[in-house]
KEFIGU-522418 format. One line per field, with one value per atom (N, C-alpha, C): residue number from 0; residue in three letters; chain; atom name; x, y, z. Coordinates in steps of 0.05 Angstrom, whole numbers, padded with zeros to 5 digits. Layout:
residues N
num	NUM_... $
residuo	ala_... $
cadena	A_... $
atomo	CA_... $
X	X_... $
Y	Y_... $
Z	Z_... $
end
This chain:
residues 113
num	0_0_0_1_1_1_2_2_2_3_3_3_4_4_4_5_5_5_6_6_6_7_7_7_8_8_8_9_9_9_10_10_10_11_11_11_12_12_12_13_13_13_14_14_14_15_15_15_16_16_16_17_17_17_18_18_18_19_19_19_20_20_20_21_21_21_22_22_22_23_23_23_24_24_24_25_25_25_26_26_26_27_27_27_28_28_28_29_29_29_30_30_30_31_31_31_32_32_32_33_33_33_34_34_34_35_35_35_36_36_36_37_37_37_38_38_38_39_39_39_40_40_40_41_41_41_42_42_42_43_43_43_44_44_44_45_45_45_46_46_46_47_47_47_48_48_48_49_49_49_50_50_50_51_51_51_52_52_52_53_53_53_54_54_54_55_55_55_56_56_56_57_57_57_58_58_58_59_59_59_60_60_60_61_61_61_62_62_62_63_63_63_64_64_64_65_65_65_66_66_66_67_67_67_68_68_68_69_69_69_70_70_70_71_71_71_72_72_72_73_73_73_74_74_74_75_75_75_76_76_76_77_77_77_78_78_78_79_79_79_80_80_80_81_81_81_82_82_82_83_83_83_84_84_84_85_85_85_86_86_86_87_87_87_88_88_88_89_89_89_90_90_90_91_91_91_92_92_92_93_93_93_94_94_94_95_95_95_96_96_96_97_97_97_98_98_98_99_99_99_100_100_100_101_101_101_102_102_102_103_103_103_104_104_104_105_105_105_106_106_106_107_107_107_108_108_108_109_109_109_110_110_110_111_111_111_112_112_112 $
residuo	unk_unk_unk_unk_unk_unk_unk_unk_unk_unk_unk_unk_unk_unk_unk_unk_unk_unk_unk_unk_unk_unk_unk_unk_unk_unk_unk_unk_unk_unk_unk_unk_unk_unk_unk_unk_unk_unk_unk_unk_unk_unk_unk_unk_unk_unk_unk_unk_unk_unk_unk_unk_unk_unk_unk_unk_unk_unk_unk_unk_unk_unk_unk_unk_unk_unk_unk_unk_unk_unk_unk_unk_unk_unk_unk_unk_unk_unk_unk_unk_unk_unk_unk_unk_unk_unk_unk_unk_unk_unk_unk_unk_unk_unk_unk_unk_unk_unk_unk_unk_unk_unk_unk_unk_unk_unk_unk_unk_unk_unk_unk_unk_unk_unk_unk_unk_unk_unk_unk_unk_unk_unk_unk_unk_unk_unk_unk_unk_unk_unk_unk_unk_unk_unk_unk_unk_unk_unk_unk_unk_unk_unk_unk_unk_unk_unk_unk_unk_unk_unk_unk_unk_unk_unk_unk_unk_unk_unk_unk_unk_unk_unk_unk_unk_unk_unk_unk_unk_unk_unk_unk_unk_unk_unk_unk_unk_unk_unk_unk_unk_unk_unk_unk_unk_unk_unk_unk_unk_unk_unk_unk_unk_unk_unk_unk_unk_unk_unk_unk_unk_unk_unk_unk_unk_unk_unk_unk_unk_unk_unk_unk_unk_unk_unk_unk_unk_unk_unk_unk_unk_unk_unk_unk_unk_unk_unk_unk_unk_unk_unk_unk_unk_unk_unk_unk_unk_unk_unk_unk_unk_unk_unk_unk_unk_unk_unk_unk_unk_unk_unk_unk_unk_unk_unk_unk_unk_unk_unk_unk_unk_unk_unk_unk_unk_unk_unk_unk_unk_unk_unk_unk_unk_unk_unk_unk_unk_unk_unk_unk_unk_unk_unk_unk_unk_unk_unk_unk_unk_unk_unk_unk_unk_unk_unk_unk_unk_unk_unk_unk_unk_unk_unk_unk_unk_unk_unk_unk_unk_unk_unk_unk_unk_unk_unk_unk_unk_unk_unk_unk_unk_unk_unk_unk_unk_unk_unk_unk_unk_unk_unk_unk_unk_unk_unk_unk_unk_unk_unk_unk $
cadena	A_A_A_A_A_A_A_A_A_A_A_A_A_A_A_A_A_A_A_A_A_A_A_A_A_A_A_A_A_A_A_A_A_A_A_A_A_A_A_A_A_A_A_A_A_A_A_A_A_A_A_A_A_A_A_A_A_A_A_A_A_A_A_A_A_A_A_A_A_A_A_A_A_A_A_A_A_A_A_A_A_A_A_A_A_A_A_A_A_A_A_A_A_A_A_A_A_A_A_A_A_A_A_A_A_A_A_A_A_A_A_A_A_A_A_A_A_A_A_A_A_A_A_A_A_A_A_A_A_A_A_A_A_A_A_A_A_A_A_A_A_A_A_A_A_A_A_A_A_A_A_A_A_A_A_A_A_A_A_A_A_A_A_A_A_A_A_A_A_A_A_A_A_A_A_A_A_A_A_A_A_A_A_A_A_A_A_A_A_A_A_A_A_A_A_A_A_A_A_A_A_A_A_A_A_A_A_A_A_A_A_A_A_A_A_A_A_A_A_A_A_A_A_A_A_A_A_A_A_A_A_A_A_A_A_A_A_A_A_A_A_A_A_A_A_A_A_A_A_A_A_A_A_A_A_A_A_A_A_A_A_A_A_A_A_A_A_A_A_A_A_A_A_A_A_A_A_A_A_A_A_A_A_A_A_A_A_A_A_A_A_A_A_A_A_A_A_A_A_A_A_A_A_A_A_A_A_A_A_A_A_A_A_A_A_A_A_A_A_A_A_A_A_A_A_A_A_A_A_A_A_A_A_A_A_A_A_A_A $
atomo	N_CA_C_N_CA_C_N_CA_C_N_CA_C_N_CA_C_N_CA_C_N_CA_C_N_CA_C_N_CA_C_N_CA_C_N_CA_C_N_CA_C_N_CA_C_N_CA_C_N_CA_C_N_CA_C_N_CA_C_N_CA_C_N_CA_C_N_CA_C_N_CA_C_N_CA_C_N_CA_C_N_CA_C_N_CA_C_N_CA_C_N_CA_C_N_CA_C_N_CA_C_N_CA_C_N_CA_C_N_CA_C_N_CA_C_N_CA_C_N_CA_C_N_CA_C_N_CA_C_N_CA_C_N_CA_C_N_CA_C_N_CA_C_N_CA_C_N_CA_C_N_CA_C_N_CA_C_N_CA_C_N_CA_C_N_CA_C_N_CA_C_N_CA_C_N_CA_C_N_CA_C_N_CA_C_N_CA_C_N_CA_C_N_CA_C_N_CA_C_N_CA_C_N_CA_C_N_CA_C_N_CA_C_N_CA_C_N_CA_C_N_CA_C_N_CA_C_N_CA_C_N_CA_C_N_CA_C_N_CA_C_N_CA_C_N_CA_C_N_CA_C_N_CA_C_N_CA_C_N_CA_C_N_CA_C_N_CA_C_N_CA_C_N_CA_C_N_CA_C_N_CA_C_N_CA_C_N_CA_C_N_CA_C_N_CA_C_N_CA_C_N_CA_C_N_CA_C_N_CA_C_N_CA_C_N_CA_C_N_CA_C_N_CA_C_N_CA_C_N_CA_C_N_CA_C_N_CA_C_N_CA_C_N_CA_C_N_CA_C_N_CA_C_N_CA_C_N_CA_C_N_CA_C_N_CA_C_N_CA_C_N_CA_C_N_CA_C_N_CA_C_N_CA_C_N_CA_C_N_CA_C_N_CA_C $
X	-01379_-01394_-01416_-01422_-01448_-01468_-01485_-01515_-01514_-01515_-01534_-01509_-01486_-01460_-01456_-01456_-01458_-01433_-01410_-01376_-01372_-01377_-01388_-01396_-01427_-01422_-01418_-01403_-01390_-01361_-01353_-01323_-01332_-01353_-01361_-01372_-01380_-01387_-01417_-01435_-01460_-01469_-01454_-01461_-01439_-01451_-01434_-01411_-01399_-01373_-01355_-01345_-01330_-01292_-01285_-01259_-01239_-01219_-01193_-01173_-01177_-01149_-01156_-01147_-01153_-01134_-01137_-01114_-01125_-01112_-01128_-01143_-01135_-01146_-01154_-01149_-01165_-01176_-01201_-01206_-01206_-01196_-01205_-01225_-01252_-01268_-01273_-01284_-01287_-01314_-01301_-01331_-01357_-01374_-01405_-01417_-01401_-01408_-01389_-01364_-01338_-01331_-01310_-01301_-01290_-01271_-01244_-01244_-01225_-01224_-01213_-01195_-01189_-01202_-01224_-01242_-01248_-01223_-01230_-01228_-01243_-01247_-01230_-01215_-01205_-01208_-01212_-01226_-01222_-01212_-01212_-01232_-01231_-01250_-01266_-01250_-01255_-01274_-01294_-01305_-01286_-01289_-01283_-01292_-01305_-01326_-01305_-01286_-01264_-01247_-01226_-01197_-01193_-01202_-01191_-01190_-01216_-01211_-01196_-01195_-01180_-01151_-01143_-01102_-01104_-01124_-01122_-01118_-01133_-01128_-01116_-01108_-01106_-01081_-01057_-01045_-01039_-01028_-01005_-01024_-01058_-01087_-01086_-01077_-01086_-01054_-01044_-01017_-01015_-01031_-01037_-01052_-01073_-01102_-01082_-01065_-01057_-01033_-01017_-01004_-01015_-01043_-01052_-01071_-01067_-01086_-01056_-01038_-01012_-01008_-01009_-01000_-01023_-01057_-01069_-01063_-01059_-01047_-01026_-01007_-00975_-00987_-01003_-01018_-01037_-01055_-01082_-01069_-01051_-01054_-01028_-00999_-00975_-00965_-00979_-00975_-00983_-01000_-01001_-01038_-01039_-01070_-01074_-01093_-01108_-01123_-01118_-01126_-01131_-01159_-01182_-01195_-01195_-01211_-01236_-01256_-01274_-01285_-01281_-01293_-01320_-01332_-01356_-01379_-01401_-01429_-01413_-01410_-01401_-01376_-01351_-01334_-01346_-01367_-01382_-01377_-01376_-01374_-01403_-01405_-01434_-01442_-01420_-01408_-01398_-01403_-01391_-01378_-01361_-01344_-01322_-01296_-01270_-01273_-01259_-01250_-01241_-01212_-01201_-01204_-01207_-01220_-01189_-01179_-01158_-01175_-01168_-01172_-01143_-01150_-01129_-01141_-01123_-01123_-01133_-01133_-01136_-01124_-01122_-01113_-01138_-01125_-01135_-01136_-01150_-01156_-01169_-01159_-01169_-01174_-01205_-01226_-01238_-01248_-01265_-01281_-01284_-01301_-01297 $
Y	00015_00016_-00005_-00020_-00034_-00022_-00025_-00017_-00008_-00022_-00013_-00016_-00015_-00023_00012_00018_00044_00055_00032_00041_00060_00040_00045_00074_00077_00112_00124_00126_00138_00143_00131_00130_00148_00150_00158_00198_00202_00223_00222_00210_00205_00194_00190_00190_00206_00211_00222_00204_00220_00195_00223_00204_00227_00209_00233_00219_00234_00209_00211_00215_00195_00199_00191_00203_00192_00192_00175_00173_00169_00164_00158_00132_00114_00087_00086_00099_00086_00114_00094_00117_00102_00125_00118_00134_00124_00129_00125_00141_00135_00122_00105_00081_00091_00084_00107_00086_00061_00047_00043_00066_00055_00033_00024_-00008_00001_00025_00037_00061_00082_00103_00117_00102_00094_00076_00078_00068_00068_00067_00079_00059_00061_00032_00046_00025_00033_00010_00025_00012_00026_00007_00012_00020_00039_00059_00048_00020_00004_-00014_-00029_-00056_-00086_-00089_-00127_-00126_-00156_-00165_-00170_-00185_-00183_-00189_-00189_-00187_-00212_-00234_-00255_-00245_-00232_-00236_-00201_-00187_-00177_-00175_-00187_-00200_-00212_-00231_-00244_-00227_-00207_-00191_-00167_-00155_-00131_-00133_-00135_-00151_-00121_-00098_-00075_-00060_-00060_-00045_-00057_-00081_-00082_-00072_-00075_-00067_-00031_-00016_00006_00014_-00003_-00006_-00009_-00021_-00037_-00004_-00003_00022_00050_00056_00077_00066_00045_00042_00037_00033_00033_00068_00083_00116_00127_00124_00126_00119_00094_00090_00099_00098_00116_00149_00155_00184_00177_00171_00174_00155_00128_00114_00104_00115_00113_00084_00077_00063_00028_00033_00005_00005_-00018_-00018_-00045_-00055_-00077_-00067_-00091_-00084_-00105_-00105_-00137_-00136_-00157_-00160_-00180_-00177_-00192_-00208_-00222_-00245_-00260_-00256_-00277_-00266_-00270_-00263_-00276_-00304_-00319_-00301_-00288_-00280_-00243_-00238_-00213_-00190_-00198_-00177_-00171_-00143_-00137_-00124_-00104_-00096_-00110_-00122_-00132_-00122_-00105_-00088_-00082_-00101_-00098_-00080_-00086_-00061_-00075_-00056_-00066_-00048_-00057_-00043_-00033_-00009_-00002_00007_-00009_-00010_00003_00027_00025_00052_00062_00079_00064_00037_00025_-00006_-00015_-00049_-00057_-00077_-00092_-00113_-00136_-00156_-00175_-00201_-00219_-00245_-00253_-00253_-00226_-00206_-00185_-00186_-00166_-00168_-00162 $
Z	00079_00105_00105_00129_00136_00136_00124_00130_00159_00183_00206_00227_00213_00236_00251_00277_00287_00284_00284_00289_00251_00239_00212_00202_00219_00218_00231_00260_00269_00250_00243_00216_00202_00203_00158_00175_00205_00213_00218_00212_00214_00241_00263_00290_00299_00334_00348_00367_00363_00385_00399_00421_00433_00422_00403_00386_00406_00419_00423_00402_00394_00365_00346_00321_00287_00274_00260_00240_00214_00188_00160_00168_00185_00174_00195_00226_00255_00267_00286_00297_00322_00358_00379_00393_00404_00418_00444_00457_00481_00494_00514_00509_00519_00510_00521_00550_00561_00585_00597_00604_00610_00635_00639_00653_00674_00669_00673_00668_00680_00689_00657_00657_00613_00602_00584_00574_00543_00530_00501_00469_00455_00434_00409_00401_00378_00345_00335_00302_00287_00263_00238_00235_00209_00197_00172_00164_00136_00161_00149_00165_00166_00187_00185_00213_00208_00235_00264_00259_00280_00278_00303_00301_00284_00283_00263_00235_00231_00195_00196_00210_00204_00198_00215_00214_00188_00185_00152_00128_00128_00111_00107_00139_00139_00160_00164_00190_00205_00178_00181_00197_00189_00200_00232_00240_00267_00281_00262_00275_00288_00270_00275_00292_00295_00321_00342_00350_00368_00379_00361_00363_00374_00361_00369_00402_00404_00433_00453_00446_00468_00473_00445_00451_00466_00466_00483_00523_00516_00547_00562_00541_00552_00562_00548_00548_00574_00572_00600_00620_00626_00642_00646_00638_00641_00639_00602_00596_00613_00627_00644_00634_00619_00608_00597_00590_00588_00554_00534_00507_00506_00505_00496_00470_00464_00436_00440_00446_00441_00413_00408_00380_00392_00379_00376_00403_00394_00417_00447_00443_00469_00488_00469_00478_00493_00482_00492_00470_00443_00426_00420_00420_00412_00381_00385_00351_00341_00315_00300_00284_00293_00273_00296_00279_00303_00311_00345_00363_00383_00395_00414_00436_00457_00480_00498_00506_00518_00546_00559_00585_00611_00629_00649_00667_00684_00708_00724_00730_00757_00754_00774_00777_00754_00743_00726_00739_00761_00769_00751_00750_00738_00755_00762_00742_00754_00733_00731_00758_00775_00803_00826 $
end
């Protein structure tokens, strides 16, 4: 665990989160500023800062993130959803501790607005 990473102790039980799904290695949360009507973050329970160094080391872990945020959407949003990964301050990551954002229950328009 990170010292002061919140996803971190939310994993370990030491914050509160509202948990959709868990598994040994992931957890999904529901987002506390939602976008979307489905709004829910999914992360590994181990740390890595983001989706890059995660695939590097962990490929089968995002493969699972990625899995458990499709069974979420098939479930709340009939499978039609939007899974973002934010990397880096610029790209709008605030946590630095992977998470992919499962986004749906409405048109997903792009650009955002």
């Amino acid at each position: 665990m990170e010292g002061d990473c919140i996803f971190c102790q939310i994993a370990a039980g030491q914050a509160p989160a509202n948990v959709v799904s868990e598994t040994e290695r992931v957890l999904a949360i529901r987002d506390i500023d939602p976008q979307a009507p489905t709004h829910v973050l999914v992360l590994p329970k181990e740390h890595h800062n983001d989706v890059g160094s995660l695939s590097a080391v962990d490929p089968s872990l995002l493969a699972e993130m990625i899995a458990t945020g499709t069974q979420i959407a098939e479930n709340e949003c009939d499978g039609e959803f939007r899974l973002v990964f934010n990397t880096g301050r610029d790209a709008g990551q605030t946590v630095f501790h992977v998470h992919g954002h499962v986004l749906g229950g409405r048109p997903m328009t792009w650009p955002p607005g």
